[in-house]
N, C-alpha and C positions, 0 to 999 in steps of 0.2 A: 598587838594585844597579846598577847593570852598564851597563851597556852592553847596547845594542844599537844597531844602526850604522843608516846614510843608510837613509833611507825612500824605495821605490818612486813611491811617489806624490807630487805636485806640488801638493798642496792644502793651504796650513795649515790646521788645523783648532783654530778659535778659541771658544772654549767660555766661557760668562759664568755664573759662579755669586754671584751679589746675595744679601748676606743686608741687610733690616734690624731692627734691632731695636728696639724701642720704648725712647726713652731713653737708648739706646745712642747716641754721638756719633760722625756720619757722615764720614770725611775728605772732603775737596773733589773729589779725584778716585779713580776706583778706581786700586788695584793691578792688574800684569800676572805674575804666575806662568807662568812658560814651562819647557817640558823638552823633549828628542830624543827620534827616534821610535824608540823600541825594540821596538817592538811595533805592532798595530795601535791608530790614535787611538781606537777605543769603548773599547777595553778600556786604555790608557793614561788617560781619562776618569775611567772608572772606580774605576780603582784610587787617583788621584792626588785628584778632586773630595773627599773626603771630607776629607784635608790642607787642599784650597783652601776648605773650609767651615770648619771648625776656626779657620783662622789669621783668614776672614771677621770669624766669629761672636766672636773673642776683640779682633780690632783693632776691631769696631764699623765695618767698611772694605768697601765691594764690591772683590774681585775676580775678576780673569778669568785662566781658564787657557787657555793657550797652549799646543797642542804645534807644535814646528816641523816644516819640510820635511825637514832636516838637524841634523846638530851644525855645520855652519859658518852658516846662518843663526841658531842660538839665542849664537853668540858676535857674530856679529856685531849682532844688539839688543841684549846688553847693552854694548857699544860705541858703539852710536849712543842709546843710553838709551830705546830702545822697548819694552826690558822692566825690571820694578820688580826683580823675583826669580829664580832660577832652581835647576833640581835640574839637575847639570852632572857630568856623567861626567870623570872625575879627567885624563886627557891631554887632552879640551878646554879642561879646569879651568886646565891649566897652560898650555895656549895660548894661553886669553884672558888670563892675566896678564900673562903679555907683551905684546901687545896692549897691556893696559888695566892696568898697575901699581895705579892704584885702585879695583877690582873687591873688595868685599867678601867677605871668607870668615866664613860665619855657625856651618856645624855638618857634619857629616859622617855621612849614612846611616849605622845599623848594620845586621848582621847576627844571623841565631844559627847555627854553623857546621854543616850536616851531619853533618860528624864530630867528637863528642865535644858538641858543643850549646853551646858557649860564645858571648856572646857580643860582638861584632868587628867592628872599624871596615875588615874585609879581605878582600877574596873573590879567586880565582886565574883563571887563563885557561886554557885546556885543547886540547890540539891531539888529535883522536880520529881514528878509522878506522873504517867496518864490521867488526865481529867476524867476519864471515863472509868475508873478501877476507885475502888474503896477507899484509900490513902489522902488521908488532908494533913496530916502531921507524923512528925518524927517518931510517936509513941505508936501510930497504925503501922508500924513497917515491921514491928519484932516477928521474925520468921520469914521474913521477906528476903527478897535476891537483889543485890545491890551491887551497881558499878560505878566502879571509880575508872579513870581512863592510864594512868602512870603512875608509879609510886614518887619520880621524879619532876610529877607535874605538881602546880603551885594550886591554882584551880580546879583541879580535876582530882585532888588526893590531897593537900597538903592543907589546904583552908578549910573542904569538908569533914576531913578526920578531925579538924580542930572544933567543928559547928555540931559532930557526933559527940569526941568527949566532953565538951560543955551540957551538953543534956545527960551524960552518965552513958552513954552509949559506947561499947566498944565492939567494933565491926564485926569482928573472929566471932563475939559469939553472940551476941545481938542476932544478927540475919543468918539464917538459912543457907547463905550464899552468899562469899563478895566475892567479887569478878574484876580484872583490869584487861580492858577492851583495848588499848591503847588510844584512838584517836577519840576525840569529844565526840567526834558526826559518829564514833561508831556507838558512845553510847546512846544518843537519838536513835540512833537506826535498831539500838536492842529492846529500849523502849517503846518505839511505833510497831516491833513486831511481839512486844509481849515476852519477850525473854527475861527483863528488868522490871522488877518492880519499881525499885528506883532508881536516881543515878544522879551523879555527880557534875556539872560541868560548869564554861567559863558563861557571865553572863551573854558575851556575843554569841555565842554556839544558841542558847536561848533564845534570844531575840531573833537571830537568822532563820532557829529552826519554827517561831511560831510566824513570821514573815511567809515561807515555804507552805505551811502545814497546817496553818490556822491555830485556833484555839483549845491544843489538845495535851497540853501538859500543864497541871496544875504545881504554883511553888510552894515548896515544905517549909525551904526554908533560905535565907541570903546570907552570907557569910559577912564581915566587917570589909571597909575597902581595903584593896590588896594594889599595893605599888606594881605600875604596870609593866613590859619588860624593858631591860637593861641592851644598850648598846656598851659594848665594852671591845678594849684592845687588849691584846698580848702585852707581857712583858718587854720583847724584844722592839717592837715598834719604835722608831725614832719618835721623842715628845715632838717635835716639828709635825711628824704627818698625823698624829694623833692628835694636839692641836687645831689641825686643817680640818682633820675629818670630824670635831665636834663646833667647829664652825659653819661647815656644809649643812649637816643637819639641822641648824639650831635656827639655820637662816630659812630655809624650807617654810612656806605656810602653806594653811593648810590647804589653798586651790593651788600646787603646786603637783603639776602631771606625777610625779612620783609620790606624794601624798596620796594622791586621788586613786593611783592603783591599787594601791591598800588597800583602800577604798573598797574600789569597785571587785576585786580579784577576792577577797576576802569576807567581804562585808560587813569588816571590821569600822565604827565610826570616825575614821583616823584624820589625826589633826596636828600631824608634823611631832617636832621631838622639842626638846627642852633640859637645861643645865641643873640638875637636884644636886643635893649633896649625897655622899656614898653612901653617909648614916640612913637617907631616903628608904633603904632597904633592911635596916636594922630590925622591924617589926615580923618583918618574916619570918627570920630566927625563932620569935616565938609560935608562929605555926608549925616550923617544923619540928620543933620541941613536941608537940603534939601529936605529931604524925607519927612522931618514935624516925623522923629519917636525918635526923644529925650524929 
């Protein structure tokens, strides 16, 4: 899913999962699997190595997973071709296309929805409040302290700046205070301690933090659905193994041990991936038209 935005920390953390198999033929060099830090790297690891075993064990191929510093370093290697692959959150997804016209679009995360259980290539953005604080609507917040989590996040900045200026709302001078905490759980964690008034995040960050915390953020407001994120390849990638690798995925359901880690590592509702077409992401554009980040 989602988004989660620029990571605090300065360290990539580059993770090598080798499989080989007896018999199995070995390509000449590994693959590099790369994704943003939406979370902390163990648990991004986690959740994600069991995919990078999978797509290993079926190419007959080592490789290595990558998480980056940011979303503008993981656009910016697939730009200079120092990553093979990548899981790419949908307004960076369209960033780097500009950038990089020939950036591969292989498949598109799905979901299964909270509500009603379908499931969905779409999750929403959610701008919340303490339940317990004055705040039931967008017009209670003028003077208030407000966080967004990235300016490069899709959910976290790019769909609520769009759900602000449809109300006539512009951040800079609307509020008191905007703030970019970087990750979603940080703005939870500004909110439960009273530092935000309000705050921007992805639905899942929501539903995990009211799962955790009970019934203590009231929503403002939901954003329209937001295409969820993009698996995409480098330019240089042979079509043959970019081919394979949107075959791996596509075939994945969703009680499938590397779905499930998503799953459970995340507690994202994940329900495998699926073939869109590239246009799939064409609506973002207009978000970020909004956000002023085109």
């Amino acid at each position: 899913m989602k988004p989660f935005a620029r990571s605090r920390t300065h360290t990539v953390i580059s993770l090598l999962v080798t499989l080989a198999f007896a018999g199995a033929p070995l390509a000449a060099q590994e693959l590099t699997f790369a994704t943003y830090p939406f979370g902390d790297a163990a648990t991004i690891y986690r959740a994600f190595s069991p995919t990078v075993e999978h797509i290993a064990a079926e190419l007959g191929t080592p490789v290595r997973l990558v998480v980056t510093r940011d979303y503008a370093e993981l656009s910016d290697r697939l730009v200079d071709g120092t990553v093979d692959l990548a899981w790419i959150g949908s307004a960076n997804y369209v960033k780097t296309r500009e950038r990089l016209p020939s950036v591969r679009y292989m498949a598109t995360y799905l979901e299964r929805s909270n509500a009603g259980g379908r499931v969905q290539p779409y999750y929403q953005s959610v701008i919340i409040a303490r339940s317990d604080s004055r705040y039931r609507t967008l017009s209670d917040l003028e003077g208030g302290r407000f966080g967004f989590t990235s300016p490069d996040s899709t959910s976290g900045y790019a769909y609520p700046r769009m759900i602000l200026a449809a109300a006539g709302i512009v951040p800079e001078e609307y509020f008191r205070g905007v703030f970019f905490l970087g990750q979603h759980t940080d703005v939870i964690a500004a909110l439960r301690a009273g530092s935000l008034d309000a705050g921007a995040v992805s639905d899942g960050t929501y539903h995990n933090a009211i799962g955790e915390y009970g019934e203590i953020f009231t929503v403002l407001e939901w954003s329209e659905p937001i295409p969820l994120d993009a698996i995409v390849a480098a330019p240089h990638l042979p079509p043959e193994t970019v081919a394979a690798v949107r075959d791996i995925l596509v075939q994945l359901p969703e009680s499938h041990p590397a779905v499930q880690a998503v799953a459970r590592e995340l507690g994202w509702p994940a329900a495998g991936f699926e073939v869109r077409s590239d246009g799939f992401y064409d609506s973002v554009e207009t978000a970020l038209g909004y956000s002023g980040s085109q």
